[in-house]
Every structure is written in C-alpha cells, then in structure tokens.
N, C-alpha and C positions, 0 to 999 in steps of 0.2 A: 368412712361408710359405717364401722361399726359404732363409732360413736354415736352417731344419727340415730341408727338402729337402738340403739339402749337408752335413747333420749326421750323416747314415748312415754314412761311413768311419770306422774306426777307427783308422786312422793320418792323417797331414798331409800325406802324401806320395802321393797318386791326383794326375795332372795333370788340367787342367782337360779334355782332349781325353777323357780315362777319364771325368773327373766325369758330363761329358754321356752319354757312352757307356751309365752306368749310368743316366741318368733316360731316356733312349728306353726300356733294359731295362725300366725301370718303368712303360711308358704314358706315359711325356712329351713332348708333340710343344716341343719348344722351338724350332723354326727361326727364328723373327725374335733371340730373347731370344739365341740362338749365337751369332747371326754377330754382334750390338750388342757380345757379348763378346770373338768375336774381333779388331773391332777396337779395342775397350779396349788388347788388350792389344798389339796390331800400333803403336799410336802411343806405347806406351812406349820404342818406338826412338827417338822426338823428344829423348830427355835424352843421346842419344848424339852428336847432329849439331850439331858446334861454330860458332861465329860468330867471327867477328874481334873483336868489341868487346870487352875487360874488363870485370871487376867494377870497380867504382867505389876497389877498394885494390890493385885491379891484378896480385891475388896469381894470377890465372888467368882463362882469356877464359869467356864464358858460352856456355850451351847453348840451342838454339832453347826446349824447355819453361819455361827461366826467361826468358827473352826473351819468350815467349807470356803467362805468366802477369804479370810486370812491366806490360805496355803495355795490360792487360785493367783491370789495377785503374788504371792513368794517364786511359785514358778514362772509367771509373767516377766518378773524382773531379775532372777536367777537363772533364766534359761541357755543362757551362754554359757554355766558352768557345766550343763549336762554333758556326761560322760561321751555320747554319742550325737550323731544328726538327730534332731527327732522334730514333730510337728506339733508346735506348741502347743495350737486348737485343739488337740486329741487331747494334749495334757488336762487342758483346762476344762473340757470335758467329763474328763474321768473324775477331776478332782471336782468337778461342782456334783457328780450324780452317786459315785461311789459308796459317799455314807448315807444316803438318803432309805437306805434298807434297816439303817437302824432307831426310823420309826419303829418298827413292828419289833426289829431283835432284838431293841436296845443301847446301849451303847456300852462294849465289852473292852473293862481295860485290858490293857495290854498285859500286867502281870498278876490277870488274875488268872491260875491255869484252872481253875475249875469251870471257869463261863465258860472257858476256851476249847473248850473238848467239844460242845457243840456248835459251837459259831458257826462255823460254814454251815450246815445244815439250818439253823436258825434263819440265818443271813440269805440263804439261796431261797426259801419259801418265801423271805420277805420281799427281795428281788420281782420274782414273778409275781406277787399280789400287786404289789407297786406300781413296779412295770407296767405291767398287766394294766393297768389303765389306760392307758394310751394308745390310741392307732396302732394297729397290726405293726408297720414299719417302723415305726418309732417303737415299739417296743421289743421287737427284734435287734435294732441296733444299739438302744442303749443299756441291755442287759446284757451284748456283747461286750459292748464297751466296759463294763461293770466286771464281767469274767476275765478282761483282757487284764484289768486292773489286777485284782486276787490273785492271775496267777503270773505275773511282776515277769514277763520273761521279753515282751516288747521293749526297747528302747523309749517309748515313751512312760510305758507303764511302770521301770525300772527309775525314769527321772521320779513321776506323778509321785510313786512310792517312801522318792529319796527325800521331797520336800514333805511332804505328810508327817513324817516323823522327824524332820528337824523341827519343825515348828512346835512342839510341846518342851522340843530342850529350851529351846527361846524363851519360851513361856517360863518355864521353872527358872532357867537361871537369871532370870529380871524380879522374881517376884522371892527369890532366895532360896529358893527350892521345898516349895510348899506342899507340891505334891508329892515330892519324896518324900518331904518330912511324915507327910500325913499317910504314907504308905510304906514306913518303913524302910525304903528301899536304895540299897547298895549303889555305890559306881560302878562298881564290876556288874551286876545286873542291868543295869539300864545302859551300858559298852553293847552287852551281849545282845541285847533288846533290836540298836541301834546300828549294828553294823554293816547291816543288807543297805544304809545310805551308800555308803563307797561303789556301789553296784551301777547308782545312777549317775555321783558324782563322786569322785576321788576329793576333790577340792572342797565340796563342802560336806565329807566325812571329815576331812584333817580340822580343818572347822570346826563341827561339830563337836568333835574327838575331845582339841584342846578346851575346849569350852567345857565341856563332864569335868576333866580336869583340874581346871581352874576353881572352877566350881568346889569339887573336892578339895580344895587348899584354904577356899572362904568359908566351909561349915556347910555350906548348903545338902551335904548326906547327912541322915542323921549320925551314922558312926563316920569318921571320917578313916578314910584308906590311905596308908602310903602310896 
C-alpha cells in the first residue's frame, strides 16, 4: 500500500518533507507514520559520530552505527554466556538505541574523565530531543529502555552493558592495540575500565580478562606491565 502511495511522483527527486505534504493534499492523516519517519532519518546522523576504536586492520576508527550494529549481533550470539535468564529482544533493543543520544552529546571516551563529568546530563537532554521525536508511546518506551540501560541494574541491561564493552577490547587486540597506543593507556586502566563485564557475564570477563593480558605480553600497551 505504501509503496503505491509514494508511486505518484514522476520524478525521484520530491523530498520526503513534499512527499508527505502531498498525502495530507490527498486525505492522508499520517501523523504517527511522520514523525517514525522523521526520526528514521534524524539517526542517520549516527554513521557520522566517530569513536576512538579501530577497525580491527586499523585502516580507520569506526562509527557509533557500526559499533551499534557489531555489539547487537555479539549479544545475539553470546547470549547463552549471560550471567542470568534474560530477554534477548530487550538486549538487542537497548543495544541498537542506547548510543543514538550521542548524535547531539557526542561520542565520550571512556578515559577521558573531563567529558565525563558531564555526560549524563549531555546525554539525558539528548535522549529527550531524540526521543522526543517519535509517538508519545514510543518515546516513552524507548527512553525507558535507554535509562534501563545507564543504570545496568536489570539482567538484561547488566548483559547489553557486558557486550558493549567487550567489543572495543576485540577491536584493539586485532588491530594491536591502537587505540591504547594512541591514548596512552595502561592494562591496569582499561582492567579497571572493564570490569563491570563479569556483572553480566563471569565467562566472558575471564575472557575478556586474559585477552588485556595477552595482549600485554605482545606490546600492545604502550608501557608494557608485569
């Protein structure tokens, strides 16, 4: 149906702002179906907002939507190591919407503690702007979703959390640790960083664990630790 519907232009070139313009002209009340669209397209900004970590050949750092989508499919196929029952679909939930606040915040590493004083506050107005586009319902639920996440105390929030953060160790120790190199930053640091993973899974902190490790014994810190 909707196809049909958007099949009336004669050229490819009407924007979506026209497209709509011309189904009210037609009797179409589409106001939930708009704003779902408008912010389809408002979190295409996510493939613009950079992360520190590498791709794993180190040719260039990744972007929050591949970083989203990566750690969606790591819980998908890690969810049997989760510490607890949990409901994968919430995970996968949380893990696709969760960074999508840091259109507006940014993207705050993790050991930089001066961003870090305001993030939440950053992060929470950018939440509700975002949100905030969407149906009443839907944006109720997934800015719940969003705080269930931040404050990691759910079983699933506590997995969503555990994979998020294993997936940048991944990242480093495929690419030899590039983002430590380029940030300076210790084993004993990024241990301390990492250890709320065992929270969601025991099995893939020990994991995790030996892998910082290993790592440390190939050079991948730049000072290397006993």
């Amino acid at each position: 149906m909707l196809c049909e519907i958007f099949a009336f232009s004669e050229t490819a070139t009407l924007s979506i702002r026209e497209i709509k313009a011309n189904l009210r002209q037609r009797g179409m009340t589409l106001e939930r179906l708009s704003k779902q669209i408008d912010f389809i397209i408002e979190i295409d900004k996510l493939k613009q907002v950079i992360r520190q970590t590498a791709l794993t050949d180190a040719t260039r750092q990744e972007n929050i939507a591949e970083h989203s989508w990566h750690i969606s499919l790591m819980a998908l196929l890690l969810a049997e190591f989760s510490e607890s029952a949990i409901n994968v679909l919430r995970v996968l939930k949380m893990l696709l919407i969760h960074d999508l606040v840091e259109i507006d915040a940014g993207d705050t590493f993790l050991y930089d503690e001066n961003k870090n004083n305001d993030k939440s506050e950053r992060e929470k107005k950018a939440a509700e702007r975002i949100f905030g586009l969407l149906p009443n319902d839907q944006a109720a639920a997934y800015i719940s979703l969003w705080r269930e996440f931040e404050e990691g105390v759910t079983p699933e929030s506590k997995f969503a959390k555990a994979v998020d953060a294993m997936h940048p160790v991944l990242l480093c120790y495929s690419n030899q640790g590039w983002s430590w190199k380029k940030h300076n930053l210790s084993i004993s640091t990024v241990i301390e960083k990492k250890t709320h993973i065992r929270d969601g899974s025991k099995e893939l902190w020990k994991f995790t664990e030996e892998l910082l490790h290993r790592a440390n014994e190939l050079g991948y810190f730049p000072l290397k630790s006993e």
